[in-house]
Backbone as XML, in Angstrom:
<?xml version="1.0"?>
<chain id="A" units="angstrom">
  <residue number="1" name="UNK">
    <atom name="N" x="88.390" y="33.194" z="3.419"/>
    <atom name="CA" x="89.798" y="32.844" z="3.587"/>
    <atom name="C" x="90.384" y="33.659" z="4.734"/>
  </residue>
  <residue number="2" name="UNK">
    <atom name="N" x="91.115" y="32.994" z="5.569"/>
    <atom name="CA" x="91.535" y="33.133" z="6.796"/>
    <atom name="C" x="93.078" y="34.030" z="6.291"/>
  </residue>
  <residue number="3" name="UNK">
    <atom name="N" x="93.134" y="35.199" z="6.487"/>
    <atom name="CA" x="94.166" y="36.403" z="6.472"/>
    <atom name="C" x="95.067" y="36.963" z="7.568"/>
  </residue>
  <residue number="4" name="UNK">
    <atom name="N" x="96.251" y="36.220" z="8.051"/>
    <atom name="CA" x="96.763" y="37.418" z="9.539"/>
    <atom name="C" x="98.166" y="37.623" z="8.717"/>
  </residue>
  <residue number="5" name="UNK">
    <atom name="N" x="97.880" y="39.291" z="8.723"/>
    <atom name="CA" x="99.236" y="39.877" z="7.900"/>
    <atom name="C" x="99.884" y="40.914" z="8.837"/>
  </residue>
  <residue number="6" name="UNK">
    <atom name="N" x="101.370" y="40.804" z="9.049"/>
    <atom name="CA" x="101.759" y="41.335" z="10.411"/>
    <atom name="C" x="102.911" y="42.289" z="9.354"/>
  </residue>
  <residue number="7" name="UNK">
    <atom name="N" x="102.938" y="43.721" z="10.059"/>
    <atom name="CA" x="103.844" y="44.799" z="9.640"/>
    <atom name="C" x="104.405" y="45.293" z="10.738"/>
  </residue>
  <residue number="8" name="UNK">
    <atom name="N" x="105.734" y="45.967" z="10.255"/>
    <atom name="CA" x="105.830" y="46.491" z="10.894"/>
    <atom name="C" x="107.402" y="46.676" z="11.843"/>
  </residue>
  <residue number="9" name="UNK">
    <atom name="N" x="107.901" y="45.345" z="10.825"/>
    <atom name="CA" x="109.135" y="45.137" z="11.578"/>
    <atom name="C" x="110.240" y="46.029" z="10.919"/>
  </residue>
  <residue number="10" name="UNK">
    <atom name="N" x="111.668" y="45.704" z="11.032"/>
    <atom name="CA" x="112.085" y="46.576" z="10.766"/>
    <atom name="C" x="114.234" y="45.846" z="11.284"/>
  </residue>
  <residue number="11" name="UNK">
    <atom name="N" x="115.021" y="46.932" z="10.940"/>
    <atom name="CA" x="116.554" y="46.845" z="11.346"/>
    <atom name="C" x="116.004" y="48.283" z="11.949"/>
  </residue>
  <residue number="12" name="UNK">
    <atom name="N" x="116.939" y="48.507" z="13.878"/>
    <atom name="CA" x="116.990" y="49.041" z="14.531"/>
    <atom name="C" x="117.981" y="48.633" z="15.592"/>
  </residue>
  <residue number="13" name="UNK">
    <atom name="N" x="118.476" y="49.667" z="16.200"/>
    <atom name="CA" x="119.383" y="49.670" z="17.215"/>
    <atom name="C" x="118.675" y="49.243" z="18.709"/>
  </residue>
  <residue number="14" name="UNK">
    <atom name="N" x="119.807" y="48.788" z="19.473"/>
    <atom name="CA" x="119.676" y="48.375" z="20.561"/>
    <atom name="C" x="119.413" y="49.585" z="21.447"/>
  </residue>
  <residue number="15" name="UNK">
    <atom name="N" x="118.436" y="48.857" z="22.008"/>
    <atom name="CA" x="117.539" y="50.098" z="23.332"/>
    <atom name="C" x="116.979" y="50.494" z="22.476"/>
  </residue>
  <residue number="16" name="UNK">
    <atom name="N" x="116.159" y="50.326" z="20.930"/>
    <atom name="CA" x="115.217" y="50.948" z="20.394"/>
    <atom name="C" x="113.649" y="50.730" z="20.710"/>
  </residue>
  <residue number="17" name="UNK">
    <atom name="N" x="112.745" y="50.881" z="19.707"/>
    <atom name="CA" x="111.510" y="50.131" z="19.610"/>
    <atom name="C" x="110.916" y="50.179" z="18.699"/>
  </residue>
  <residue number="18" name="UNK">
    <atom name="N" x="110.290" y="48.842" z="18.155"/>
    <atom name="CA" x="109.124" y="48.748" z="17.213"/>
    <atom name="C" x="107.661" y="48.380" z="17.825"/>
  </residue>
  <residue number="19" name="UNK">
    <atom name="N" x="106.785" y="48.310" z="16.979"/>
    <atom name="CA" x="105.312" y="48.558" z="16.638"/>
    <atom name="C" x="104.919" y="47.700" z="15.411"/>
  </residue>
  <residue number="20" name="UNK">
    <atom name="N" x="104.958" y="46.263" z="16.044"/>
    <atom name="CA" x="104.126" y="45.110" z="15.245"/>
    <atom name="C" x="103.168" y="45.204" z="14.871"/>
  </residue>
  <residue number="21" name="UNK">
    <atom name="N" x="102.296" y="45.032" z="13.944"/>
    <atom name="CA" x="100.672" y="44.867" z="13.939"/>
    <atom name="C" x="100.553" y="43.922" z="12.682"/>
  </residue>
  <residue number="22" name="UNK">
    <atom name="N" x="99.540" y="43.161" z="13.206"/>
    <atom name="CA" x="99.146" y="42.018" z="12.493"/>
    <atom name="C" x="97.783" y="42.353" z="12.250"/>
  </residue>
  <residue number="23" name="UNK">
    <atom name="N" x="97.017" y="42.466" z="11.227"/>
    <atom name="CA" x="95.572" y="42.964" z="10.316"/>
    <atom name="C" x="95.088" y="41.347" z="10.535"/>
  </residue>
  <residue number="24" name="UNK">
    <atom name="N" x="93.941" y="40.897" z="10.660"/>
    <atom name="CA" x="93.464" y="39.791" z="10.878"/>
    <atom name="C" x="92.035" y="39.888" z="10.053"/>
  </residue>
  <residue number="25" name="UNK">
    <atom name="N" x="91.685" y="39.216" z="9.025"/>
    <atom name="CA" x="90.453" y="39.215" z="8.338"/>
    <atom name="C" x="90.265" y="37.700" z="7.934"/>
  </residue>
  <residue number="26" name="UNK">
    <atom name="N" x="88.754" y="37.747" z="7.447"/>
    <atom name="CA" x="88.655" y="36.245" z="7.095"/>
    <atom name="C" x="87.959" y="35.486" z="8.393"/>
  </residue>
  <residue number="27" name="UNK">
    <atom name="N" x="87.825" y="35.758" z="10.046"/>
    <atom name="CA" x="87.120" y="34.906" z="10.724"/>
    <atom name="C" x="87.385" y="36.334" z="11.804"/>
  </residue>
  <residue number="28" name="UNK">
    <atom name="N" x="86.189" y="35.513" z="13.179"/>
    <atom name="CA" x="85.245" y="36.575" z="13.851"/>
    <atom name="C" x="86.796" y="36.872" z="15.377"/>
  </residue>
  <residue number="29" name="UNK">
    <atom name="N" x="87.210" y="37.871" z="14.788"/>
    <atom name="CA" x="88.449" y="38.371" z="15.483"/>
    <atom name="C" x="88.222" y="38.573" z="16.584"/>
  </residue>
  <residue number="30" name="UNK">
    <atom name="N" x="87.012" y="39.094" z="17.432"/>
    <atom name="CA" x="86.225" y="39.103" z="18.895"/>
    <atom name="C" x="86.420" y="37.854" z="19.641"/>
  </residue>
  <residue number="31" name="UNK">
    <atom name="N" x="86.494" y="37.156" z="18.955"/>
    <atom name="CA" x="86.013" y="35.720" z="19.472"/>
    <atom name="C" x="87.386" y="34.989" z="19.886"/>
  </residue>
  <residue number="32" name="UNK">
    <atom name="N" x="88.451" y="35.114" z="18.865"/>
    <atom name="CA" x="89.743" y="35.042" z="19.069"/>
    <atom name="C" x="90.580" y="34.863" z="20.349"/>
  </residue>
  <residue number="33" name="UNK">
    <atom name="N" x="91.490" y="34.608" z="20.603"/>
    <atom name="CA" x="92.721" y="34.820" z="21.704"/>
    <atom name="C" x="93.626" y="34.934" z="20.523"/>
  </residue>
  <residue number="34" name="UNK">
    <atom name="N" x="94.905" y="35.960" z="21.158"/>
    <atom name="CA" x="95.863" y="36.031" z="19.926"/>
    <atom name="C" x="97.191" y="36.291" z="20.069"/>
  </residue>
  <residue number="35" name="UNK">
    <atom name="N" x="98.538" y="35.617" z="19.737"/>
    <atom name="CA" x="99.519" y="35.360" z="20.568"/>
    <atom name="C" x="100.716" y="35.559" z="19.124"/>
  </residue>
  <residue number="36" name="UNK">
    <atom name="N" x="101.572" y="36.457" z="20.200"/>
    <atom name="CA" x="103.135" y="36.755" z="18.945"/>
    <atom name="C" x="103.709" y="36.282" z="19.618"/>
  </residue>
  <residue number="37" name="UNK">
    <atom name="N" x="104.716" y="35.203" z="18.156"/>
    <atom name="CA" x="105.712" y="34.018" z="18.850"/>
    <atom name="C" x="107.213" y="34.593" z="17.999"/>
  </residue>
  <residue number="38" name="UNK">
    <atom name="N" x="107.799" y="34.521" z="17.861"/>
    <atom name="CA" x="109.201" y="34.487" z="17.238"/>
    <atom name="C" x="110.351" y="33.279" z="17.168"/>
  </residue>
  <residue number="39" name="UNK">
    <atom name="N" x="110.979" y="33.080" z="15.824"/>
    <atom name="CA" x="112.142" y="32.105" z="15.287"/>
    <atom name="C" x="112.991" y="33.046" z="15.366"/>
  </residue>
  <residue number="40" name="UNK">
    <atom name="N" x="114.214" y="32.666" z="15.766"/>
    <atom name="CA" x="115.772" y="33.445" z="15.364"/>
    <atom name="C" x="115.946" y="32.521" z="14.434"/>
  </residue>
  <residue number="41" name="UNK">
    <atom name="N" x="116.943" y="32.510" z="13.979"/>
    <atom name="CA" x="118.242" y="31.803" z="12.721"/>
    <atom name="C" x="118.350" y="30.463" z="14.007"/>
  </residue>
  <residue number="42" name="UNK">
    <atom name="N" x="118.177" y="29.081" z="13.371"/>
    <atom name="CA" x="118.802" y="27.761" z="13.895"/>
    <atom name="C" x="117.940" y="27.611" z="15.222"/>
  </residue>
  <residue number="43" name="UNK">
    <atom name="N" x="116.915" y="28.385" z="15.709"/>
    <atom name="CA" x="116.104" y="27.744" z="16.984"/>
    <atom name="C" x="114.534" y="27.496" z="16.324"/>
  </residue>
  <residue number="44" name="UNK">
    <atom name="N" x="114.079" y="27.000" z="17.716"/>
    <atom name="CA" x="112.193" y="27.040" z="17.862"/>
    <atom name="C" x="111.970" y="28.054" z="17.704"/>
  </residue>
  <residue number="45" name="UNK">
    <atom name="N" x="110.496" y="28.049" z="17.445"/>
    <atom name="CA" x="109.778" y="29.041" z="17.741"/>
    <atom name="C" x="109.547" y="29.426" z="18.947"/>
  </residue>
  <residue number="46" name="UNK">
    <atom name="N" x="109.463" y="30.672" z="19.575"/>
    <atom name="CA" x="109.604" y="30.744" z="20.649"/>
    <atom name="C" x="107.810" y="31.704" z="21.190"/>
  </residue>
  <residue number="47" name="UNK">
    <atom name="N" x="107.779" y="31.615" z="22.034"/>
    <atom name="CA" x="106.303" y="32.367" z="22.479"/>
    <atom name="C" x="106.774" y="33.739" z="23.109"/>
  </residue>
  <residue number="48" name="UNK">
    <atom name="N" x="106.224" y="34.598" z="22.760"/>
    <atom name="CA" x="106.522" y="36.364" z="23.338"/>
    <atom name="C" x="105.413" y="36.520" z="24.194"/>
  </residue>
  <residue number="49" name="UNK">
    <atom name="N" x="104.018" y="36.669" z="23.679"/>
    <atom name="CA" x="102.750" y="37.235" z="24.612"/>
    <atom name="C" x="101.363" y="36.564" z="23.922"/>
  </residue>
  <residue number="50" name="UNK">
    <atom name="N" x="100.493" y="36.385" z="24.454"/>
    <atom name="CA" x="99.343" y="36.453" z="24.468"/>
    <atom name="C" x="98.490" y="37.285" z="24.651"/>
  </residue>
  <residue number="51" name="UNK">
    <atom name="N" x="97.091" y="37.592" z="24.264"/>
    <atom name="CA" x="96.464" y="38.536" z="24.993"/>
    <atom name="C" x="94.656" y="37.230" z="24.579"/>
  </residue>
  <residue number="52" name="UNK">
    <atom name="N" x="93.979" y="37.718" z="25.475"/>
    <atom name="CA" x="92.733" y="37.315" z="25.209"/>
    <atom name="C" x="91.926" y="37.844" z="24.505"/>
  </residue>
  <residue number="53" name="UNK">
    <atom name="N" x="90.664" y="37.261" z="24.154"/>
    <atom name="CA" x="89.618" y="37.614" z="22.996"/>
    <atom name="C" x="89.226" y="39.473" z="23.467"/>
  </residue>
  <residue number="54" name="UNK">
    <atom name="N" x="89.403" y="39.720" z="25.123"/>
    <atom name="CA" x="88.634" y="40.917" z="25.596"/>
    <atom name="C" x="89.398" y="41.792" z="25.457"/>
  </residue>
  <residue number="55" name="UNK">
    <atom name="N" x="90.481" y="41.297" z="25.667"/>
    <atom name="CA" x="92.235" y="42.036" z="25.873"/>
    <atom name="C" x="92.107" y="42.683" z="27.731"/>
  </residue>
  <residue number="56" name="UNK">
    <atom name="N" x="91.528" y="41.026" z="28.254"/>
    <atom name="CA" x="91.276" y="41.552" z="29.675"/>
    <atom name="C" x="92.303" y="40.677" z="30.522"/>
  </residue>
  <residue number="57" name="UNK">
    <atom name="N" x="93.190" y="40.166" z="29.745"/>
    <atom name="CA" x="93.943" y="39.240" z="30.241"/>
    <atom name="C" x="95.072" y="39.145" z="29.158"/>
  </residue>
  <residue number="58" name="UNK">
    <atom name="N" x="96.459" y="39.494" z="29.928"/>
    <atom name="CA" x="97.645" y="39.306" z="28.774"/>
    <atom name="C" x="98.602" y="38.307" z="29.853"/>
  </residue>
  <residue number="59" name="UNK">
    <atom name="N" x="99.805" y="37.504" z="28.957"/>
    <atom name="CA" x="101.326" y="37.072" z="29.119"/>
    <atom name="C" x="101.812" y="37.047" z="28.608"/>
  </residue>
  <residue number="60" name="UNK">
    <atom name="N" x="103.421" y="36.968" z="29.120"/>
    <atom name="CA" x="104.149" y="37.422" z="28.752"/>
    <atom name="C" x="105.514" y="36.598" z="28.997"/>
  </residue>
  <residue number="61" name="UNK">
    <atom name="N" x="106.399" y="35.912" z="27.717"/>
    <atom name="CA" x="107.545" y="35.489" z="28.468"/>
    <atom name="C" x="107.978" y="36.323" z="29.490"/>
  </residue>
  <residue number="62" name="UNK">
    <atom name="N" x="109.158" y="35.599" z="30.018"/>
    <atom name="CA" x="110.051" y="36.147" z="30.849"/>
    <atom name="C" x="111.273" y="37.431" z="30.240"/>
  </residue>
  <residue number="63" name="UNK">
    <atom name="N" x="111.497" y="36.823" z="29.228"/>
    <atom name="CA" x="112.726" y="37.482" z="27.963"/>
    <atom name="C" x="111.787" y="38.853" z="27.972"/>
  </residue>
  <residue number="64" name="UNK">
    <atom name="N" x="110.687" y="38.925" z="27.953"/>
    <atom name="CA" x="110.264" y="40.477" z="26.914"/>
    <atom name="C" x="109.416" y="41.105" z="27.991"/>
  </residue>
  <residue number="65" name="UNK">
    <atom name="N" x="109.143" y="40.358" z="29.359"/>
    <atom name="CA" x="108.290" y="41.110" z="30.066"/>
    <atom name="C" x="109.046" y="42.443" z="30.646"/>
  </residue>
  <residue number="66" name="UNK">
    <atom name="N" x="108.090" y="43.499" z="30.884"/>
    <atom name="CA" x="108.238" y="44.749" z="31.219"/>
    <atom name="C" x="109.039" y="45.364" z="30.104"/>
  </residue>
  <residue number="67" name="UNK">
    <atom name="N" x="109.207" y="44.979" z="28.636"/>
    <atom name="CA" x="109.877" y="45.874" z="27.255"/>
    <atom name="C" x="108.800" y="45.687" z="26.275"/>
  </residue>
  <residue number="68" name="UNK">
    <atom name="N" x="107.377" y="44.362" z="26.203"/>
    <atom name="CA" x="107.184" y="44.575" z="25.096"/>
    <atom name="C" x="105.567" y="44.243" z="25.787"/>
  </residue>
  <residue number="69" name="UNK">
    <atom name="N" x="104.645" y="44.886" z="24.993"/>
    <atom name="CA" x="103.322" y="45.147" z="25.521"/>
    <atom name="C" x="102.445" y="44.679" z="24.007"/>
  </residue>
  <residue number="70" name="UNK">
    <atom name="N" x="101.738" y="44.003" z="24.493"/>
    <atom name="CA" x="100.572" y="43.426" z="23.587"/>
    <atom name="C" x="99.328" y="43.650" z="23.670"/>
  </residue>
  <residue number="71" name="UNK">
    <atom name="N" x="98.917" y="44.058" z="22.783"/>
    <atom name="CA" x="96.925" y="45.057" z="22.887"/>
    <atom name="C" x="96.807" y="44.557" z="21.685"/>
  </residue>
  <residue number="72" name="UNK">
    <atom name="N" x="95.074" y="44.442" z="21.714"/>
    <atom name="CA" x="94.161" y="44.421" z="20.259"/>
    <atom name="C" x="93.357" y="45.562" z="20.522"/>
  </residue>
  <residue number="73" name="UNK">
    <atom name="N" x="92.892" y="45.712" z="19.030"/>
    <atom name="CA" x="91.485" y="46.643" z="18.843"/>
    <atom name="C" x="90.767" y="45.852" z="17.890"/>
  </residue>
  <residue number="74" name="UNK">
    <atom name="N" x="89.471" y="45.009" z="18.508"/>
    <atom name="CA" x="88.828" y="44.274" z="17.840"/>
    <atom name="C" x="87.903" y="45.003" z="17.136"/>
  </residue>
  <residue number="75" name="UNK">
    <atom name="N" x="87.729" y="46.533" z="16.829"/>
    <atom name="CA" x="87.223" y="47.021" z="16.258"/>
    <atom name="C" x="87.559" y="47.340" z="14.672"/>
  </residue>
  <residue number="76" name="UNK">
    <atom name="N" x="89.290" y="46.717" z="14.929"/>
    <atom name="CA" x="90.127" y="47.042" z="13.657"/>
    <atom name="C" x="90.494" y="46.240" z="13.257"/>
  </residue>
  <residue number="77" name="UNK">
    <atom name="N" x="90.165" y="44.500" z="13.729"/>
    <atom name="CA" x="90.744" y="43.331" z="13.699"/>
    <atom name="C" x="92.219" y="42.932" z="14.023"/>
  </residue>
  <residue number="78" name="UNK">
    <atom name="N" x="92.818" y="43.930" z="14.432"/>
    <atom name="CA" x="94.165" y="44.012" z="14.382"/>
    <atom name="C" x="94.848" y="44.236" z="15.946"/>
  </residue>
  <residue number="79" name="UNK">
    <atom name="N" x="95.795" y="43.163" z="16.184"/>
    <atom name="CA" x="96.660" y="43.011" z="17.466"/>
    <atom name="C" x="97.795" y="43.714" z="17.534"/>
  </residue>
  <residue number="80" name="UNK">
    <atom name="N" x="98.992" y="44.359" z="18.362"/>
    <atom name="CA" x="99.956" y="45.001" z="18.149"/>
    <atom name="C" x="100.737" y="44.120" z="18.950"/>
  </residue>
  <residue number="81" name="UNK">
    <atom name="N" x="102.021" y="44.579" z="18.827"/>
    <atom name="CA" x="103.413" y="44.416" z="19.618"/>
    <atom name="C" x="104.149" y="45.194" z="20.001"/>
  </residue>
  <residue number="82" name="UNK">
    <atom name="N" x="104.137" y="45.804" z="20.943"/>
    <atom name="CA" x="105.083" y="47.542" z="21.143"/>
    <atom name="C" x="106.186" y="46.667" z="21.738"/>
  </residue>
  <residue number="83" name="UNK">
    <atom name="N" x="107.284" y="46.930" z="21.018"/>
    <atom name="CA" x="108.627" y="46.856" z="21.646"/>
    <atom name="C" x="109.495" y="47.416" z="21.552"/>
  </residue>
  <residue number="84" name="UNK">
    <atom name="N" x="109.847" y="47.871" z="23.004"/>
    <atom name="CA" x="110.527" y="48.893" z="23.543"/>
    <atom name="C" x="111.970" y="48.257" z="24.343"/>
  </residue>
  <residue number="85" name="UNK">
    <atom name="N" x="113.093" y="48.890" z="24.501"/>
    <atom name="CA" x="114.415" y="48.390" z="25.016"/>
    <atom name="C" x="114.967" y="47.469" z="24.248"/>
  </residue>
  <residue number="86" name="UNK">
    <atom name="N" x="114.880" y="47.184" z="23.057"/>
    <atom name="CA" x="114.845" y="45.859" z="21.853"/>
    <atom name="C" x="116.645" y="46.015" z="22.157"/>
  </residue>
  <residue number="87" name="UNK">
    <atom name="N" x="116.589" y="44.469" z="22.309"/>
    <atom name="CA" x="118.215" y="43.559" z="22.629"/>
    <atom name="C" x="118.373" y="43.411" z="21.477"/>
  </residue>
  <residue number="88" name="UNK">
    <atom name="N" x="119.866" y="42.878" z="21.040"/>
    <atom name="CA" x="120.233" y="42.136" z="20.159"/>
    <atom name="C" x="119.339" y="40.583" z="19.698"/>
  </residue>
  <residue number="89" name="UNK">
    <atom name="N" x="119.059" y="40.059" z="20.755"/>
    <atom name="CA" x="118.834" y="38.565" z="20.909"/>
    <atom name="C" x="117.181" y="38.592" z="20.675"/>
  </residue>
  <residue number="90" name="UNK">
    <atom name="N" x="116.820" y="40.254" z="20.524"/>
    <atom name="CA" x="115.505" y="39.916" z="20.141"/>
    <atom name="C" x="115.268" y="39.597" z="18.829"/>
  </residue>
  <residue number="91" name="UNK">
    <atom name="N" x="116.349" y="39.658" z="17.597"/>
    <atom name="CA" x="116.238" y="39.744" z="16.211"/>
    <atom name="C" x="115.733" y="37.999" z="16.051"/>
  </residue>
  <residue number="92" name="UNK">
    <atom name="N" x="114.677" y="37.749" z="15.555"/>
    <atom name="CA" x="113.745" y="37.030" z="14.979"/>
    <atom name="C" x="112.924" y="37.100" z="13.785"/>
  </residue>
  <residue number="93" name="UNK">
    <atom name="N" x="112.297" y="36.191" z="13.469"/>
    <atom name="CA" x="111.126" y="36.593" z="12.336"/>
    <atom name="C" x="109.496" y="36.654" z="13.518"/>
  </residue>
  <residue number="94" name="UNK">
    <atom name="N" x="109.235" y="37.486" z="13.560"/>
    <atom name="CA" x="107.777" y="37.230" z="14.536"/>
    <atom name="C" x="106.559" y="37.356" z="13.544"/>
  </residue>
  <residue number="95" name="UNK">
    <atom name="N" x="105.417" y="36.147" z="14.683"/>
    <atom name="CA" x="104.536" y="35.709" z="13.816"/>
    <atom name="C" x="103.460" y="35.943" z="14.854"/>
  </residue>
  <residue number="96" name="UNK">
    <atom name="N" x="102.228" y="36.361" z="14.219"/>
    <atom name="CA" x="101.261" y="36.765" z="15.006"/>
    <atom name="C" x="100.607" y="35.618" z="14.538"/>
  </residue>
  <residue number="97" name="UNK">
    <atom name="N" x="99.328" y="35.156" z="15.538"/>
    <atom name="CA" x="98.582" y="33.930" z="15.519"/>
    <atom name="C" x="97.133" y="34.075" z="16.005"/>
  </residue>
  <residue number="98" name="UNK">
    <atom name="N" x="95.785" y="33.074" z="15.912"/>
    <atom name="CA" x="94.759" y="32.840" z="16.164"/>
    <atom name="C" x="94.493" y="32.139" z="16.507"/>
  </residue>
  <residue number="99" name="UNK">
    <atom name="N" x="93.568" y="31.684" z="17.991"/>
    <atom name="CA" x="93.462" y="30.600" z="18.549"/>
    <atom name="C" x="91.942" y="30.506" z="18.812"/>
  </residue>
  <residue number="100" name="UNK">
    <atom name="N" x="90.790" y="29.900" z="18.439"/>
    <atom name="CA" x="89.773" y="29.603" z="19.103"/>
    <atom name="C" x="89.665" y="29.247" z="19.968"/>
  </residue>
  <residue number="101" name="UNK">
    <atom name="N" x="90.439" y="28.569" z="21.110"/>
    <atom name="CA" x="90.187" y="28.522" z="22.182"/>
    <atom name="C" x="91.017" y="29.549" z="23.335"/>
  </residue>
  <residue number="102" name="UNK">
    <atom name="N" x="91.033" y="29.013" z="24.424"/>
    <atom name="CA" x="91.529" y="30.141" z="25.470"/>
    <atom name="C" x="92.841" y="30.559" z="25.534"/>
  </residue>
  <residue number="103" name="UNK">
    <atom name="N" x="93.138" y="31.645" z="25.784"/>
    <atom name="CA" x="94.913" y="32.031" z="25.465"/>
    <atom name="C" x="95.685" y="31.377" z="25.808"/>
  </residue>
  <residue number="104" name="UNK">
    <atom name="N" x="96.869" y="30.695" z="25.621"/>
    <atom name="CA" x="98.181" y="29.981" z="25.492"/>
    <atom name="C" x="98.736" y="30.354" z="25.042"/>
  </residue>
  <residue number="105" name="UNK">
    <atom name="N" x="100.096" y="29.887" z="25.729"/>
    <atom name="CA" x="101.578" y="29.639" z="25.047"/>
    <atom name="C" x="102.113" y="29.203" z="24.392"/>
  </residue>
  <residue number="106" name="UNK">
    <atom name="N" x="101.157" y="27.421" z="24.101"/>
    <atom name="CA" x="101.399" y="26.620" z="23.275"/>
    <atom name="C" x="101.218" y="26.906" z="21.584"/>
  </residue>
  <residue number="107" name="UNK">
    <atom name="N" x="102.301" y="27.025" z="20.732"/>
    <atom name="CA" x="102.376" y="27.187" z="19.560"/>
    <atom name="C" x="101.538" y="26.077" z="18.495"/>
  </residue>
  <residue number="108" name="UNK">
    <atom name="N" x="101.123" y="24.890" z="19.120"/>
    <atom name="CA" x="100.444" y="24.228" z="18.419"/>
    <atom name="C" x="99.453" y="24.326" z="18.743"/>
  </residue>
  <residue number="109" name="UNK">
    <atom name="N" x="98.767" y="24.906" z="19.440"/>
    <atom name="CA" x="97.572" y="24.978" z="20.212"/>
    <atom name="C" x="96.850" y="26.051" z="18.857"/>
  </residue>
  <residue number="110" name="UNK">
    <atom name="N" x="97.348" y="26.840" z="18.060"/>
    <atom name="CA" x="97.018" y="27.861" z="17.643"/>
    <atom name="C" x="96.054" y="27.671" z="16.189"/>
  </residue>
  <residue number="111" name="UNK">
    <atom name="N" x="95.490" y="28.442" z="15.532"/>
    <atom name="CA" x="94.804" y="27.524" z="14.331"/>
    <atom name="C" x="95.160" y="28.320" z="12.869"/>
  </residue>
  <residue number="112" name="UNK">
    <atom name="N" x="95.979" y="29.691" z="12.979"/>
    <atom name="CA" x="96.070" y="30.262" z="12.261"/>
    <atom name="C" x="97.279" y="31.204" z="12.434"/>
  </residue>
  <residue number="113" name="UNK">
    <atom name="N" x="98.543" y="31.519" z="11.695"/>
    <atom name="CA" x="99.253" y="32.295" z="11.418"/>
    <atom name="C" x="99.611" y="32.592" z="10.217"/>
  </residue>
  <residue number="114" name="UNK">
    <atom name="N" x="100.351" y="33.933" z="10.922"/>
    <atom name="CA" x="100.544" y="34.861" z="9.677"/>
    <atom name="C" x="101.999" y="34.554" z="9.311"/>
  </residue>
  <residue number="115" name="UNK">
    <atom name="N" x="102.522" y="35.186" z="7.933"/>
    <atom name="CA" x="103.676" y="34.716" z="7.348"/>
    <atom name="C" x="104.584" y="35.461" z="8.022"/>
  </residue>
  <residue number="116" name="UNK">
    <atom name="N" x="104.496" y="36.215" z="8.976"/>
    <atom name="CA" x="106.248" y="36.776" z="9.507"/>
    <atom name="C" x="106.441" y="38.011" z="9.332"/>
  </residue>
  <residue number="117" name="UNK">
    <atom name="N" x="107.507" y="38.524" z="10.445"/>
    <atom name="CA" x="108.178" y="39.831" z="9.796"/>
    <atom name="C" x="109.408" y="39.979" z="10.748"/>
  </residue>
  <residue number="118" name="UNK">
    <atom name="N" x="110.421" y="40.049" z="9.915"/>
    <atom name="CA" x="111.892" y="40.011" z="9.976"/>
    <atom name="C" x="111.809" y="41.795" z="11.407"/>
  </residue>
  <residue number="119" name="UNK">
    <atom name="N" x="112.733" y="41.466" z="12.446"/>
    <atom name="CA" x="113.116" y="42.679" z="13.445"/>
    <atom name="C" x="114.582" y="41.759" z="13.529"/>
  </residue>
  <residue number="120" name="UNK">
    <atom name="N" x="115.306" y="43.244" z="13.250"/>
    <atom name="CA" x="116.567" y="42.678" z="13.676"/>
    <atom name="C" x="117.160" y="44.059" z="14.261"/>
  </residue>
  <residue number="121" name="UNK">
    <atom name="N" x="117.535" y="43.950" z="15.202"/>
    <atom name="CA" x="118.368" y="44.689" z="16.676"/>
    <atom name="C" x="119.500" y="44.643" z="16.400"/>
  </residue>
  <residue number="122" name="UNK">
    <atom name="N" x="120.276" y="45.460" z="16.002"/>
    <atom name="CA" x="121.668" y="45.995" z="15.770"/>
    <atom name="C" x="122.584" y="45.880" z="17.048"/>
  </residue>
  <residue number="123" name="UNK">
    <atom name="N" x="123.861" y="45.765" z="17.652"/>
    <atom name="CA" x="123.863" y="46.147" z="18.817"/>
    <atom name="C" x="125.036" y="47.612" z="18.735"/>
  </residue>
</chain>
């Protein structure tokens, strides 16, 4: 059974930072590409970053580039989210994901997510 459980979120002030991590068990996490997307209240889902199976290749919206940095350690099965300078407008539920094929943006493209974790940015 296919497992991606993401911690880590949190209520914090503006210009703060959190430290996502999503635990991934259940299928061969090496092999992976793996991408954190986020919902606010009343929108889409929206795409934050990608990183590849090697973590030799990352993206990044536009909204979070140069505040929020995405790494795995496929030794631990587990992907992160460092976010740093956190806006108001970043408060979402974010969802870490699994893709067998090559990294994307596309949210349907993906074959596996995890149930969420509430960050909400105070201002």
């Amino acid at each position: 059974q296919v497992q991606l459980v993401e911690s880590g979120g949190g209520l914090v002030q503006a210009g703060g930072s959190l430290r996502l991590s999503c635990a991934v068990s259940g299928l061969a996490f090496s092999r992976y590409a793996m991408g954190w997307f986020r919902q606010a209240p009343g929108k889409g889902r929206e795409f934050v970053a990608w990183i590849n199976w090697s973590a030799g290749s990352t993206n990044y919206a536009g909204s979070v580039k140069g505040r929020f940095t995405i790494s795995r350690e496929n030794a631990k099965n587990t992907v992160y989210l460092q976010m740093n300078s956190l806006k108001p407008e970043d408060t979402a539920v974010y969802y870490c994901a699994a893709h067998s094929g090559g990294a994307t943006s596309y949210a349907t493209m993906y074959n596996y997510w995890g149930q969420g974790t509430q960050v909400t940015v105070s201002s």
